[in-house]
C-alpha positions as CSV (number, residue, x, y, z in Angstrom):
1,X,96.2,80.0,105.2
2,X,94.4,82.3,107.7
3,X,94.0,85.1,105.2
4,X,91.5,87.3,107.8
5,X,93.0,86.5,110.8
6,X,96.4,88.3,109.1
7,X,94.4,90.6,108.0
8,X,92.6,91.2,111.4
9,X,95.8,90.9,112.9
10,X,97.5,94.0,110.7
11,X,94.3,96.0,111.2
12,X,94.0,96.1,115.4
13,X,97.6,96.7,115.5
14,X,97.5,100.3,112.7
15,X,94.4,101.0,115.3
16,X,96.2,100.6,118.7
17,X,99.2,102.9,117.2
18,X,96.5,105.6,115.9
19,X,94.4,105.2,118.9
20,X,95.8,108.6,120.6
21,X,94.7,110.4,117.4
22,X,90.9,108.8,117.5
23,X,91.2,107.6,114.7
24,X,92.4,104.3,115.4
25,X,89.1,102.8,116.6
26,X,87.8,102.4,112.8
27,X,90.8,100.1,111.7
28,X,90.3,98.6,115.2
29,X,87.1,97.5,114.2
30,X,87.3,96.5,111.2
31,X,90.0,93.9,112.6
32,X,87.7,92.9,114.9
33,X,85.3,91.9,112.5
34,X,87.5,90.2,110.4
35,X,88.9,88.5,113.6
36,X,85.9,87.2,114.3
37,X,84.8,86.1,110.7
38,X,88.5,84.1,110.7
39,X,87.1,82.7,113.5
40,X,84.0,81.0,112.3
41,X,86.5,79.7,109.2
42,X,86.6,76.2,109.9
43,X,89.1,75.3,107.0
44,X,91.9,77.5,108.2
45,X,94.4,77.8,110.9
46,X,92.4,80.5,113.3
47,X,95.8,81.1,116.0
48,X,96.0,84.7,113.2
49,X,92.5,85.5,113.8
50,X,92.4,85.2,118.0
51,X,95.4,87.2,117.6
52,X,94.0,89.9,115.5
53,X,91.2,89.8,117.6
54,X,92.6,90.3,120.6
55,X,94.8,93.6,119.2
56,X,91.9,95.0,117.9
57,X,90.1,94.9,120.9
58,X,92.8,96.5,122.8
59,X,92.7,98.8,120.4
60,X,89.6,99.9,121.0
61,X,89.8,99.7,124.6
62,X,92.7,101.9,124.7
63,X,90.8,104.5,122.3
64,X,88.2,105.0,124.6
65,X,90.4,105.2,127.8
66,X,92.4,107.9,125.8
67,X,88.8,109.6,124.8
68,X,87.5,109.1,128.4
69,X,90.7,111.0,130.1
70,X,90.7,113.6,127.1
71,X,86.9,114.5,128.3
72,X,88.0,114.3,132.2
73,X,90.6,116.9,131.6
74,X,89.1,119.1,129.4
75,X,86.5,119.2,132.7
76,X,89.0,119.6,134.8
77,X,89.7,123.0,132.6
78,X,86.3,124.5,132.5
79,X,86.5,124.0,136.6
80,X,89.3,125.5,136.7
81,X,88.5,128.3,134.2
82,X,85.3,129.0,136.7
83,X,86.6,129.2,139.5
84,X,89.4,131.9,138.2
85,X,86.0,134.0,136.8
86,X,84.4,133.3,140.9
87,X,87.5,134.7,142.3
88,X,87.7,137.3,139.1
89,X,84.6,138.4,140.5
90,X,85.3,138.7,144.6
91,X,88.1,140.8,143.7
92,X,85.7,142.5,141.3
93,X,83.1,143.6,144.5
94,X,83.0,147.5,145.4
95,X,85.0,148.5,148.1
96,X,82.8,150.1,150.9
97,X,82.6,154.1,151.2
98,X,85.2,155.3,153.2
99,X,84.5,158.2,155.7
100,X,86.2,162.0,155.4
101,X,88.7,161.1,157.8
102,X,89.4,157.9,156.9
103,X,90.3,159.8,153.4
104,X,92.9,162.0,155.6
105,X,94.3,159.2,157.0
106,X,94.7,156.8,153.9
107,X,96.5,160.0,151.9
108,X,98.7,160.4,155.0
109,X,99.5,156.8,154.9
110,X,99.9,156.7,151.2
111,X,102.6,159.8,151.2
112,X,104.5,158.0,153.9
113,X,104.4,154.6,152.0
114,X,105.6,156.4,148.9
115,X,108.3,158.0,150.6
116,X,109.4,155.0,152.1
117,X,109.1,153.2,148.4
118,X,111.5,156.1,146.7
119,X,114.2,155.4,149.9
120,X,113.9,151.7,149.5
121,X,114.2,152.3,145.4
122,X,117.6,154.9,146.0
123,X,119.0,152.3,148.3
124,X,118.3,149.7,145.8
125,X,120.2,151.4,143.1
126,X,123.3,150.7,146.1
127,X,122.6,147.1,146.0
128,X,126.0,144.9,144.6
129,X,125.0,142.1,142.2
130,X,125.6,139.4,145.4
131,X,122.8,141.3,147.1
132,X,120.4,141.4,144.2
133,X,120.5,138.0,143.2
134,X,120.4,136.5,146.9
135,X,116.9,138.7,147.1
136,X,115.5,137.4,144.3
137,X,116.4,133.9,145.3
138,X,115.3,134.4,148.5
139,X,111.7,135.7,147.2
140,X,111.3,132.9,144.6
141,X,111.9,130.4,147.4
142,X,108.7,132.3,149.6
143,X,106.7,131.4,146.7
144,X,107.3,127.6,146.4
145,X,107.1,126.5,150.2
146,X,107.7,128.3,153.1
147,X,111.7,129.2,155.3
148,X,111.8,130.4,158.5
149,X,114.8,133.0,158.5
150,X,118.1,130.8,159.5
151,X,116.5,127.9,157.1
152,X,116.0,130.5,154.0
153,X,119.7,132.0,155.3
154,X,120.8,128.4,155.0
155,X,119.0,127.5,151.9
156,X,121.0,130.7,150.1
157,X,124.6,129.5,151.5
158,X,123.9,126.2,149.7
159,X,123.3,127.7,146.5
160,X,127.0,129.2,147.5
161,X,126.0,132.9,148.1
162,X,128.1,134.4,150.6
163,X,127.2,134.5,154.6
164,X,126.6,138.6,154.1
165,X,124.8,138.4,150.8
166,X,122.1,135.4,152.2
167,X,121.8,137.4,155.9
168,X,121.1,140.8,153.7
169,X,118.8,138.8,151.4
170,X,116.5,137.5,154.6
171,X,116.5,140.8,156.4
172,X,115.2,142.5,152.7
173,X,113.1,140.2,151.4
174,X,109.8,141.6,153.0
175,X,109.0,138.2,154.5
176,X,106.7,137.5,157.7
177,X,107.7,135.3,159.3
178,X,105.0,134.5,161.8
179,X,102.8,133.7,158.3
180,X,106.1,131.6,157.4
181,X,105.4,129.6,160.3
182,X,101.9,129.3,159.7
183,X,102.4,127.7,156.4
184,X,105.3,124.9,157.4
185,X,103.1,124.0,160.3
186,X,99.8,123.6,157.5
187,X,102.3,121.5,155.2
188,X,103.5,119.2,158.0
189,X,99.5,118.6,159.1
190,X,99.0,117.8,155.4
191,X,100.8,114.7,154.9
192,X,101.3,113.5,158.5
193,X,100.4,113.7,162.5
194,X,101.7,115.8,165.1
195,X,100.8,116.5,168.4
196,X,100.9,120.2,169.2
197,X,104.4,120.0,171.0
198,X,105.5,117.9,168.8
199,X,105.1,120.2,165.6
200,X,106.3,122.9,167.9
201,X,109.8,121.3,168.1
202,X,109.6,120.3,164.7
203,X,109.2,124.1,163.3
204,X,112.3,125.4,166.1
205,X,114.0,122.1,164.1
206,X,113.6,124.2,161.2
207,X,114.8,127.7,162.6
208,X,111.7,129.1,163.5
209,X,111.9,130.9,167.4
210,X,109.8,129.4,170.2
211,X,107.3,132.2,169.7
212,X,106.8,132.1,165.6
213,X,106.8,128.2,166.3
214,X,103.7,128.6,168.7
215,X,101.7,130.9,166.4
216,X,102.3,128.7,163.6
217,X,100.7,126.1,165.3
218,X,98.0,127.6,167.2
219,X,97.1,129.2,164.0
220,X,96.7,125.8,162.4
221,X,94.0,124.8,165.2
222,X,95.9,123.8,168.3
């Protein structure tokens, strides 16, 4: 009776199950050793030990593709955590001096812009629930991929808000969009070709005027 290669054979297969924890590549080897010393037994039946063998090599193959991709990601993470502290520190740089009557103007600016915030907040408190919602829809589609107004109007219907509520929610929901434009254009170029009039009739497909459909391409090179 082929004593090792069972043995080999229960060994490699403990390893390939524990090989996402590491700690399968010692039981991985030891059944590869005792595959291969089943192997050189002439006076038993080996078929156990090639099996055993074979597991336990997988084994080990699989524990170092599972150590290998580990590695590759936890790159991937200090890339990633450098280039958020590059960009940490753009943002970071000292703004230029600004000139005495640049100061007047910004102050100006900034009392208008506040007055304008404190009507838009009292005419927020007006909002119905419809209106609310369809703006915060309408927002948290801008942020995933980009609408020109009768697509984002559209978009809103089918998630069964009324005609008024999606209309309100595109006229409120601060979006440009000429920079909408620019973005559908960038996402079409991404995965496919377009001539220039082409992409232009493919962004007034998606609602965009004639004119937001030419910036949006020129914008992306043509």
């Amino acid at each position: 009776m082929d004593i090792l290669g069972i043995l080999s054979l229960i060994f490699g297969s403990i390893g390939t199950i524990l090989s996402y924890w590491y700690i399968g590549i010692i039981p991985c080897v030891v059944g590869t050793v005792l595959g291969i010393v089943g192997l050189t037994d002439c006076f038993s039946d080996r078929k156990f030990s090639l099996f055993g063998l074979l597991i336990s090599v997988f084994g080990i193959i699989l524990t170092a593709y599972i150590v290998v991709s580990d590695v590759d990601s936890d790159r991937l993470l200090v890339q990633a955590d450098k280039f958020g502290q590059e960009e940490q520190s753009v943002i970071a740089e000292p703004a230029k001096p600004i000139e005495a009557a640049e100061t007047k103007n910004i102050a100006a600016n900034r009392t208008e812009n506040e007055s304008e915030a404190e009507e838009k907040r009292e005419d927020s408190s007006k909002l119905s629930l419809g209106q609310e919602n369809a703006i915060r829809s309408a927002k948290t589609y801008l942020e995933f991929m980009p609408f020109s107004y009768q697509g984002l109007v559209r978009q809103l219907e089918f998630d069964k808000y009324t005609e008024e509520d999606a209309v309100f929610a595109a006229d409120n929901c601060e979006a440009n969009w000429n920079e909408q434009a620019v973005r559908s254009a960038r996402s079409y170029l991404e995965y496919s070709s377009f001539s220039k009039e082409g992409l232009i009739e493919q962004l007034e497909f998606e609602g965009f005027t004639h004119e937001q459909a030419v910036y949006g391409v020129e914008q992306n090179g043509y």
